[in-house]
C-alpha positions as CSV (number, residue, x, y, z in Angstrom):
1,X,0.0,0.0,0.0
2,X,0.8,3.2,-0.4
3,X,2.4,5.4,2.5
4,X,1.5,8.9,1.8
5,X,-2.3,7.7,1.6
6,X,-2.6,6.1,4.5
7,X,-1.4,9.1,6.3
8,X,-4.1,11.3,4.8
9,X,-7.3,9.5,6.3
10,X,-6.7,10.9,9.7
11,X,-7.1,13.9,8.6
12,X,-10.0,13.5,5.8
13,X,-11.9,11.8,8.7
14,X,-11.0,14.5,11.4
15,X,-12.6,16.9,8.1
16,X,-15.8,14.7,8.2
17,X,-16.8,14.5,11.2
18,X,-15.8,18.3,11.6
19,X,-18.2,19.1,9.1
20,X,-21.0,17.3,10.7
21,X,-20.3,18.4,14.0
22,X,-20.5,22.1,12.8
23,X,-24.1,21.1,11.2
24,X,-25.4,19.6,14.2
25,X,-24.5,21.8,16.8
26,X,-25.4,25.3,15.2
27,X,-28.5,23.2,14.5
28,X,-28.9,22.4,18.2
29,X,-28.0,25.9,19.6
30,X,-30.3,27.7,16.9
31,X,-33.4,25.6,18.1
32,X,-32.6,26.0,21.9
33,X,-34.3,27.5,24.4
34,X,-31.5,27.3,27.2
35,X,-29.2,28.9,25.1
36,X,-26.1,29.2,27.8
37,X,-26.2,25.5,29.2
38,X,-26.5,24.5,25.2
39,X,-23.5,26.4,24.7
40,X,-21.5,25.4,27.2
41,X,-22.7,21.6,26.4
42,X,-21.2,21.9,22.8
43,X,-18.2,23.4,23.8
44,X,-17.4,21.0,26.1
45,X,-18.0,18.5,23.8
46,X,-15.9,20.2,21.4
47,X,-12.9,20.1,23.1
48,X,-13.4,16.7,24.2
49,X,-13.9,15.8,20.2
50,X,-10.5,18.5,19.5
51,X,-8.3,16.7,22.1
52,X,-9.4,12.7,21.1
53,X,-8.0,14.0,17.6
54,X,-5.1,15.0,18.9
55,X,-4.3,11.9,20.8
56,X,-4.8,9.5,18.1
57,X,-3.6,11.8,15.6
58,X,-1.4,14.9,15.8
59,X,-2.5,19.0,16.0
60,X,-3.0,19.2,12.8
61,X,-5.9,16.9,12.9
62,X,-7.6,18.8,15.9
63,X,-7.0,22.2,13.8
64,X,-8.8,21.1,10.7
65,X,-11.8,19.5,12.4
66,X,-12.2,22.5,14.5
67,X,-11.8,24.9,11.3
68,X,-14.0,22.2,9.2
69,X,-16.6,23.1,12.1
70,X,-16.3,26.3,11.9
71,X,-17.2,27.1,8.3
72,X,-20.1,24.6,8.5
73,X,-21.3,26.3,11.2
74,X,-21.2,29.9,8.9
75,X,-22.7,28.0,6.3
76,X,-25.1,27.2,9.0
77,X,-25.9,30.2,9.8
78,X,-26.0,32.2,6.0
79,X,-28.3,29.3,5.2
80,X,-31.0,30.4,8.0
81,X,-30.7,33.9,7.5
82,X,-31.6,33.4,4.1
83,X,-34.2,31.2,5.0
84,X,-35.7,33.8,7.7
85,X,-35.3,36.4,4.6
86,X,-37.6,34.4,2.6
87,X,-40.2,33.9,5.6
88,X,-40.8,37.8,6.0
């Protein structure tokens, strides 16, 4: 097999799951009534997520799921402004 390959699906899965993690949890704290403990909740959970990443993989992993979050949770966020936009 191919070295350089195998040392690239750390990081493409750290991506994935960064990018459904940013979906879910602006989803979660956009529907939320209890906006503070929610918040709190995710971040926690985010930096649980960021440092298992770095233990089985290296920084690099953490950094790109937590940026991979990040502009899914923009995305997030343009896509229900547009959406309240069309609403009103």
């Amino acid at each position: 097999m191919n070295e350089p390959h195998i040392m690239l699906l750390p990081y493409l899965g750290a991506a994935g799951i960064g990018f459904v993690w940013g979906w879910w949890c602006s989803m979660r704290f956009s529907l939320a009534k209890k906006k503070i403990r929610n918040g709190l909740a995710i971040t926690v959970s985010t930096l649980v997520i960021i440092g298992l990443s770095r233990l089985h993989s290296d920084w690099l992993s953490g950094l790109i799921f937590l940026a991979c979050m990040c502009w899914t949770a923009f995305l997030y966020y343009l896509w229900l402004q547009y959406l309240r936009k069309q609403t009103s």
